[in-house]
N, C-alpha and C positions, 0 to 999 in steps of 0.2 A: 504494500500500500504506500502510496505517495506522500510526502510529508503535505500537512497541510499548509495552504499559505501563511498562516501564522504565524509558523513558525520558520518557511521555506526561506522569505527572504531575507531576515536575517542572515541564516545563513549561505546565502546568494552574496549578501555584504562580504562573508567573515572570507568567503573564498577568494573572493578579487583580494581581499586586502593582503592577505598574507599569501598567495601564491604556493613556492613548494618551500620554503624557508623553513627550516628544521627549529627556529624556535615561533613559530606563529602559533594559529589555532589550532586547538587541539583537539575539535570535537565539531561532528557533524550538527547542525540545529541549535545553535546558540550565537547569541548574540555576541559582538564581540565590542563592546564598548569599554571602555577602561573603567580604574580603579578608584580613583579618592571618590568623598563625598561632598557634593556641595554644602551639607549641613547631615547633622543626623535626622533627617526626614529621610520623607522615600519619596522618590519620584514614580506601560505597557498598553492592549490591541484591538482587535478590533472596534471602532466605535464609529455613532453615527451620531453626529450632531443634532439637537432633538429639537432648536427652535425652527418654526417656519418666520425667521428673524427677515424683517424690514426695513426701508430706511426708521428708525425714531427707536426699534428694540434694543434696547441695552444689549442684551445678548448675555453672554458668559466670560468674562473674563479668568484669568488665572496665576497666579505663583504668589509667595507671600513678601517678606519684604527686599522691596526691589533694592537694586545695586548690591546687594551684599551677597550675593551668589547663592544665594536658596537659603533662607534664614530659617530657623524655626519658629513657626506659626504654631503659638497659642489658641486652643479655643476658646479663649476667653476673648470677645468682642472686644473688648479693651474701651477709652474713651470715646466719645463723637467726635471724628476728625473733621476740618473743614471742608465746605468743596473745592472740589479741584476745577483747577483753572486751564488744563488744558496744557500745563506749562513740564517738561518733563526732560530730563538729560538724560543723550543718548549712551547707555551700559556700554562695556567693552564687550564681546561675543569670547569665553574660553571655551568655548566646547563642550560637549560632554565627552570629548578624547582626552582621558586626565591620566596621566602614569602617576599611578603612589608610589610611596617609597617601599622600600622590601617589609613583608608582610610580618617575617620572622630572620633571627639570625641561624634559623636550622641550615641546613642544605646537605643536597647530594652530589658528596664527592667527586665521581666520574665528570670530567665534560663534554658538550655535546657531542656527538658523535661518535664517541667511543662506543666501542663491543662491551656489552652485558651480558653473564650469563642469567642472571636469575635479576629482574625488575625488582622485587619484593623485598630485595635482601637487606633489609632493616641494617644489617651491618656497613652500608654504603651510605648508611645518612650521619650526617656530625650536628650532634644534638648536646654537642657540650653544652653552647650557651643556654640551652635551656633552663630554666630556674625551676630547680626540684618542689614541687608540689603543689605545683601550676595547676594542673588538671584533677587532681586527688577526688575532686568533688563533681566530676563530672556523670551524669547518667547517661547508660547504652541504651536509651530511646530518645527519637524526636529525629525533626529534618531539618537538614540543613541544607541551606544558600551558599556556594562557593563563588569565590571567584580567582582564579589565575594569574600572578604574575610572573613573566618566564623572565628567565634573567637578563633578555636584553631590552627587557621594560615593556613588551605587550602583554595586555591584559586578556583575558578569553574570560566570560559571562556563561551561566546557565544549567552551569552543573548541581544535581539535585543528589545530596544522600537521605536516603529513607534507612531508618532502623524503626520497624514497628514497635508499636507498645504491646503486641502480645511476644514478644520477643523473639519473633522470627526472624530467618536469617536475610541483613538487607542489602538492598539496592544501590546502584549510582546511575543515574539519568534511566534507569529501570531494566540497569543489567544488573544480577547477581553478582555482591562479593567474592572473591577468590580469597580474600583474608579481612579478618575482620575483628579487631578489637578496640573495641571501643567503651570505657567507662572510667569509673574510678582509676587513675592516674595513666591512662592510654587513650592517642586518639589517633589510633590507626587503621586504614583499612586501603584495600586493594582490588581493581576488576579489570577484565579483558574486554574491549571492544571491537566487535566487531568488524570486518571491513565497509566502506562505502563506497563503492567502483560509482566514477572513476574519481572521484578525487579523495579518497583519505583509505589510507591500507589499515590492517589491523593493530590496532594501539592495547597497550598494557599502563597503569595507572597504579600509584601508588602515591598516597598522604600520609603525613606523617606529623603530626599537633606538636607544638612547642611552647609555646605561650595562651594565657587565657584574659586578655585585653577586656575582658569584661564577662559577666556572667552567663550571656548566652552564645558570647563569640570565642571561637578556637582559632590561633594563626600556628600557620608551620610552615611545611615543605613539601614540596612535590616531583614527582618524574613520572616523566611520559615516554615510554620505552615502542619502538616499530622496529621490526626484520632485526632484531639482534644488538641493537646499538639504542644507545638514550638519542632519543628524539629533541626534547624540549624538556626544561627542569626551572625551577623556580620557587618559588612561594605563596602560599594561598591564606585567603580569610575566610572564613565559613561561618555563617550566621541561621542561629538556630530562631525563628523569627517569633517575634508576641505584640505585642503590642507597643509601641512603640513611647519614647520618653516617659515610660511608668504612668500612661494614661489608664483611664477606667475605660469601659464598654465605651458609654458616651458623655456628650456632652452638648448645650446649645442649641435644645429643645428638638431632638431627632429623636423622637418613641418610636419602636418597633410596634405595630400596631397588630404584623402576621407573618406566616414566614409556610410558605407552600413549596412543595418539593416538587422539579420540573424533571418529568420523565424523557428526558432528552441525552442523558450522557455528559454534554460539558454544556449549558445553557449559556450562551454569549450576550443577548440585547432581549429588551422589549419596547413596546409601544403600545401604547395606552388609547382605544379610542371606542366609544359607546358603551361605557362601563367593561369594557373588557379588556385585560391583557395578553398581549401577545407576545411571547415567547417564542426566541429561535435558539435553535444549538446546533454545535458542531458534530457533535457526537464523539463519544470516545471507544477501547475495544471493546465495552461490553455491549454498548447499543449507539445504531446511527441518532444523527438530531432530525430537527425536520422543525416542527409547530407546535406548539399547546398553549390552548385559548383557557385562561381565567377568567369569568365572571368577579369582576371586582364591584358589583354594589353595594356588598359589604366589605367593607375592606378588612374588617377584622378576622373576615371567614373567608377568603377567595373559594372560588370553585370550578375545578378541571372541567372543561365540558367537553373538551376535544383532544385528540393528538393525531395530528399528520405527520405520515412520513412518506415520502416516494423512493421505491425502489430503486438502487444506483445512484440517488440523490441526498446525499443522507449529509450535507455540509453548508447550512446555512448558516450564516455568518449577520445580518444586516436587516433591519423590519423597520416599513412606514407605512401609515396609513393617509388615504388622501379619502375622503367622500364615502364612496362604497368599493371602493380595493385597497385592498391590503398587498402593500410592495416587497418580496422577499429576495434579499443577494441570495443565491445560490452558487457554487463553486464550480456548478457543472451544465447548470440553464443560464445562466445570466440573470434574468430578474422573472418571478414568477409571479403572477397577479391572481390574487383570489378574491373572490367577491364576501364582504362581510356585509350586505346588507340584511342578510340573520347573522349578529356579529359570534350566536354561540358557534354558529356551523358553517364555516367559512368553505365556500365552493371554489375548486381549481378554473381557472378560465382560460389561462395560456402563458405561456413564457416568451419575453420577448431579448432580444429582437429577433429569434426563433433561429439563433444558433449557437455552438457548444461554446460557454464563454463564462470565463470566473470569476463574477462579482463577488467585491470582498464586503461593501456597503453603500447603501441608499441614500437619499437625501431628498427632499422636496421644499421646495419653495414657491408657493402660489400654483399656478398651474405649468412648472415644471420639476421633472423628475431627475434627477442624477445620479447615475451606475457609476461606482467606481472599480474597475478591472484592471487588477496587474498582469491575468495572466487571457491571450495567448500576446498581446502586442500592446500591455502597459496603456491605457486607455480610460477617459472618459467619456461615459455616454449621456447623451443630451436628450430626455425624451420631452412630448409636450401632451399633458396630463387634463386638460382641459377636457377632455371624457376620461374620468379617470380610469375607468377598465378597458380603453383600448389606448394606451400611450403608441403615441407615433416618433418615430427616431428622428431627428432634429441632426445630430453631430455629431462628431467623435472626434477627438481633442487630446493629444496628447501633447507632454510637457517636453520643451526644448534639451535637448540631449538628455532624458528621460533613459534610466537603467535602474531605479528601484520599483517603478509603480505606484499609480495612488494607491492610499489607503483609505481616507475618507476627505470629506470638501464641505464646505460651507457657504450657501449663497446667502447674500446678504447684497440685498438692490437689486443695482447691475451686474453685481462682482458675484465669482467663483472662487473661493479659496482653497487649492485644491491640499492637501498632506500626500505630497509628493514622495513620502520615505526617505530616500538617501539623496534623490534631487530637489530638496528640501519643502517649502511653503511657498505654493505660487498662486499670483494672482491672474486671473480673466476676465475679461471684459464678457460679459453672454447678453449683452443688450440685442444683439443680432447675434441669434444661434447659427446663420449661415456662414456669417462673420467673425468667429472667435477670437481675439484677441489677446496675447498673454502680456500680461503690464509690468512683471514684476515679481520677483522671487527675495526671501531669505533664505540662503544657504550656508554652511557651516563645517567644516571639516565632522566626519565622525556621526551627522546627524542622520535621525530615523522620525521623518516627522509623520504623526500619526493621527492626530485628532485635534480640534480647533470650535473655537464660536466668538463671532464677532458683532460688535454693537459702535453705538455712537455713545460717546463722555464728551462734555463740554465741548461738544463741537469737532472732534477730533473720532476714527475712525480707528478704533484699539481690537487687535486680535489676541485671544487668547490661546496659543500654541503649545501642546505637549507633546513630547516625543516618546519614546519606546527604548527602554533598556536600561541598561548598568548607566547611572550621573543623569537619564534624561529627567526631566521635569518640565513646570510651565514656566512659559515665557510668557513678557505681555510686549505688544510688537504694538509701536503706532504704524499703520497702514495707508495712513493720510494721503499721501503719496506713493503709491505700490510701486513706483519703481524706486525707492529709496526709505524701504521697509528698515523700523528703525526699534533697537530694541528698550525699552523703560524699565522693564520688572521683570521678578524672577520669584514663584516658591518653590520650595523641594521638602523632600524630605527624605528617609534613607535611600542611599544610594542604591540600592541592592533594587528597589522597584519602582515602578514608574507610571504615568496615569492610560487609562486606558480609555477613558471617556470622558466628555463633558458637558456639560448642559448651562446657556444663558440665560436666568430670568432676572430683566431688570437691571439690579445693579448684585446680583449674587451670581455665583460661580458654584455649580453643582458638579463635584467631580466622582467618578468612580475611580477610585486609586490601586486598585488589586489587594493587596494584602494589609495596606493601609487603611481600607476599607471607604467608607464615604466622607467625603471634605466639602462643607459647607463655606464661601469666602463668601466676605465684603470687598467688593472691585469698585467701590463709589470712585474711590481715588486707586486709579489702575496702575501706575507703578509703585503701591505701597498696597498689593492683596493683604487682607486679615482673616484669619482661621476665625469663623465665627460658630462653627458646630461641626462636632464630626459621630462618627457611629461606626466601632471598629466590629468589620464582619467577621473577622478569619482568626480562627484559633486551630493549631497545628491537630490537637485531638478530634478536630470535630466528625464524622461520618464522612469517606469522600475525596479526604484532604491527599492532597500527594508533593513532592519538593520541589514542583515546578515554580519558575518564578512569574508564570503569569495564572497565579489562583486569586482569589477573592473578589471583590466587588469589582464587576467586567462592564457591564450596562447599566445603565442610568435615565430615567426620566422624569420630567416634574413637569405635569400636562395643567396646570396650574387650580387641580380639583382641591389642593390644601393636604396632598398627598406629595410623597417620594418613593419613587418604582425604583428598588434597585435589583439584578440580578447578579446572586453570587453564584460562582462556579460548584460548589457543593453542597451550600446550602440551597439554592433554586428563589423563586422572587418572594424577596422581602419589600413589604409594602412601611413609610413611615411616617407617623403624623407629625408634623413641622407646629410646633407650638411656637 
């Protein structure tokens, strides 16, 4: 089976960059963004921008306090600041390509290249400097977040250790260990991976813990062994994930109101329209995704009344509703349209533009529709929804020297924002769909831009951009000028995850942040966001959970009923009352 896009171009990034270089990436499906953090927040994927934002909608802005490279954002609202004047100095751009310094003073002796007999041989690592009784108190359950430094300073993202709580024997990226001990005063363990024709042969992995920089984080050392000889070796950080700054649940009047389990496998987005939710997923190995309609009038009791799945089709990723169709990305129709005018029992009508094409997400604005597709030719598509069950194709638009793909876009006016991936945030003119127009891009060494929503402040034209990966976070971009897109503001939070969704109401910023769970902002003053409520979804125990670093809160909406739709990856859509 094909990796999904989710995860594919990442690593489509991580290839081009490190070529066959024996200390690059080390692993198929993972991002490859570097190391430090901009603050200890967390800064991931699929998303669909949820207003049908105008000129005059605020929208969604994003990140917490600007200029200072991703600050920590309190949920305490803090004072009433003044307004903002529109007045704003433009940040320096570092990237989120950040090399830290070495993670630990362990290392493995051999250098690269050399012949290996045995990877695993604990006796080739020099753990003198390690300070005896470091790890003493460490438990052999929980998962961990790695991340790579090889010794010539690149960083490699996305490696997952699983040691379950019934204390089975565990995993890395969800291959079995070859060695494994891990607990009270050892944090070792060891796995083979497989080959991936044609670019990466069979690799051999071994870590080796040496310091314990904080309670739930391990640093050490590593080697990555291929055909006999060490490959790549270096230093890693591994973070066992909770909650983050010793927060509670919540905070900032976000009540869980209910919390319904979505029979999809990995449930990615919803949208919210005639008392019902709709739910898409990806699907994982035990079952494909496809549809499931909640009946939300009660929001305290949702109610399943439906689940679609089409055979072969089993990878939706994006959902909007216009009138009486319901718009589904799909990875292998392009976009699917069902009719919800009985919203419990939504009928198939057609998939357009009626050929094999992998929408990754949706978007609608008035009576146009926008498909976004990276795969077979990195594309835009322009439909026009003014009969919303029979959209007619308008365009197709891609971005100048385009090699990552959109991932999602935001119209707002006449403008198109497209989250371009690694050919960064670009703007388009679609005032004449015949016409297209590209105005203007932010781009950046290192970026994966992935989700966005844009409004008017004080007269000024502010986007709110997040990207995907190890250091991504929000940015708040003035747009005033798309050809000299300018950056203000910045929130983050830990480095290790990253935002996956957002939503603009007004002057609030609704994010889903993956394991960071839901981030409520004030953007009144858009290069100074403030964490005004949050509501942490994801705990490492819950039913479900795995060490991937793109879990917890994934989709996001706030259709402005006095509710918050979010969907978590394991737990399924949690509905929450905004007091």
């Amino acid at each position: 089976m094909s990796l999904p896009l989710r995860w594919l171009l990442p690593l489509t990034v991580s290839l081009a960059l490190t070529g066959c270089s024996t200390d690059s990436a080390s692993d198929a499906g993972t991002s490859v963004d570097s190391g430090t953090p901009l603050d200890s927040g967390t800064p991931l994927d699929s998303g669909t921008s949820d207003v049908d934002a105008g000129p005059g909608d605020a929208g969604d802005p994003s990140y917490q306090d600007a200029g200072t490279g991703g600050s920590d954002a309190g949920s305490d609202a803090g004072p009433e600041v003044d307004p903002w004047d529109g007045g704003a100095a433009t940040l320096p751009e570092n990237s989120d390509w950040l090399t830290p310094e070495l993670y630990s003073d362990c290392t493995f002796v051999l250098p690269t290249g050399t012949p290996v007999t045995d990877c695993n041989d604990l006796a080739l690592f020099d753990r003198s400097a390690c300070p005896a009784g470091a790890l003493d108190t460490l438990e052999s359950v929980g998962t961990y977040h790695l991340r790579n430094r090889s010794a010539s300073g690149y960083v490699t993202a996305g490696y997952g250790l699983t040691l379950p709580f019934d204390g089975g024997p565990g995993m890395l990226n969800g291959r079995p260990l070859t060695q494994q001990s891990v607990g009270p005063g050892s944090f070792v363990f060891s796995s083979t991976f497989a080959a991936l024709p044609p670019y990466l042969p069979a690799r051999d992995f071994t870590f080796v813990g040496c310091t314990r920089p904080e309670p739930r984080r391990v640093n050490g050392c590593f080697v990555q062994c291929t055909d006999g000889k060490v490959r790549s070796k270096g230093t890693f950080t591994a973070l066992r994930p909770s909650w983050g700054r010793g927060e509670s649940e919540s905070s900032g009047g976000l009540v869980l109101q209910s919390e319904a389990a979505v029979p999809l496998g990995f449930p990615v987005d919803v949208y919210v329209a005639k008392d019902h939710a709709y739910v898409v997923g990806t699907g994982n190995k035990s079952q494909a995704g496809g549809l499931a309609v909640f009946d939300v009038t009660d929001k305290a009791h949702p109610v399943l009344t439906k689940r679609i799945q089409l055979p072969g089709d089993g990878y939706w990723n994006g959902v909007w509703a216009k009138g009486d169709a319901l718009y589904i990305a799909s990875v292998s129709s392009g976009v699917i349209v069902y009719d919800i005018s009985h919203p419990a029992d939504p009928q198939y009508v057609r998939a357009v533009p009626g050929q094999a094409l992998a929408v990754h997400t949706v978007h609608v604005q008035g009576d146009r529709l926008y498909a976004m597709a990276p795969e077979p030719a990195s594309q835009t598509l322009l439909f026009d929804v003014s009969s919303p069950l029979s959209p007619v194709l308008l365009n197709r638009v891609t971005v100048s020297g385009e090699w990552g793909g959109p991932h999602d876009a935001f119209a707002y006016g006449d403008r198109l924002y497209v989250n371009s991936t690694s050919s960064g945030f670009v703007a388009f003119d679609v005032s004449n769909p015949d016409q297209v127009q590209e105005l203007g891009a932010y781009v950046f060494d290192g970026q994966y831009s992935h989700a966005s929503a844009v409004g008017t402040f004080a007269g000024r034209t502010i986007a709110f951009e997040g990207g995907e990966g190890v250091n991504a976070h929000l940015r708040v971009l003035d747009v005033t000028d798309p050809a000299n897109m300018r950056l203000i503001g910045e929130y983050g939070l830990r480095p290790e995850f990253s935002i996956h969704n957002m939503i603009l109401r007004g002057t609030k910023l609704y994010i889903a942040y993956y394991h960071e769970g839901v981030r409520v902002l004030d953007v009144s003053v858009p290069p100074k966001p403030r964490e005004v409520a949050h509501f942490n979804t994801f705990l490492e125990t819950q039913p479900g959970r795995d060490s991937g670093i793109f879990e917890g809160a994934i989709g996001i909406r706030v259709p402005g009923d006095g509710s918050v739709y979010v969907v978590d990856t394991a737990r399924g859509l949690l509905i929450f009352n905004e007091l």
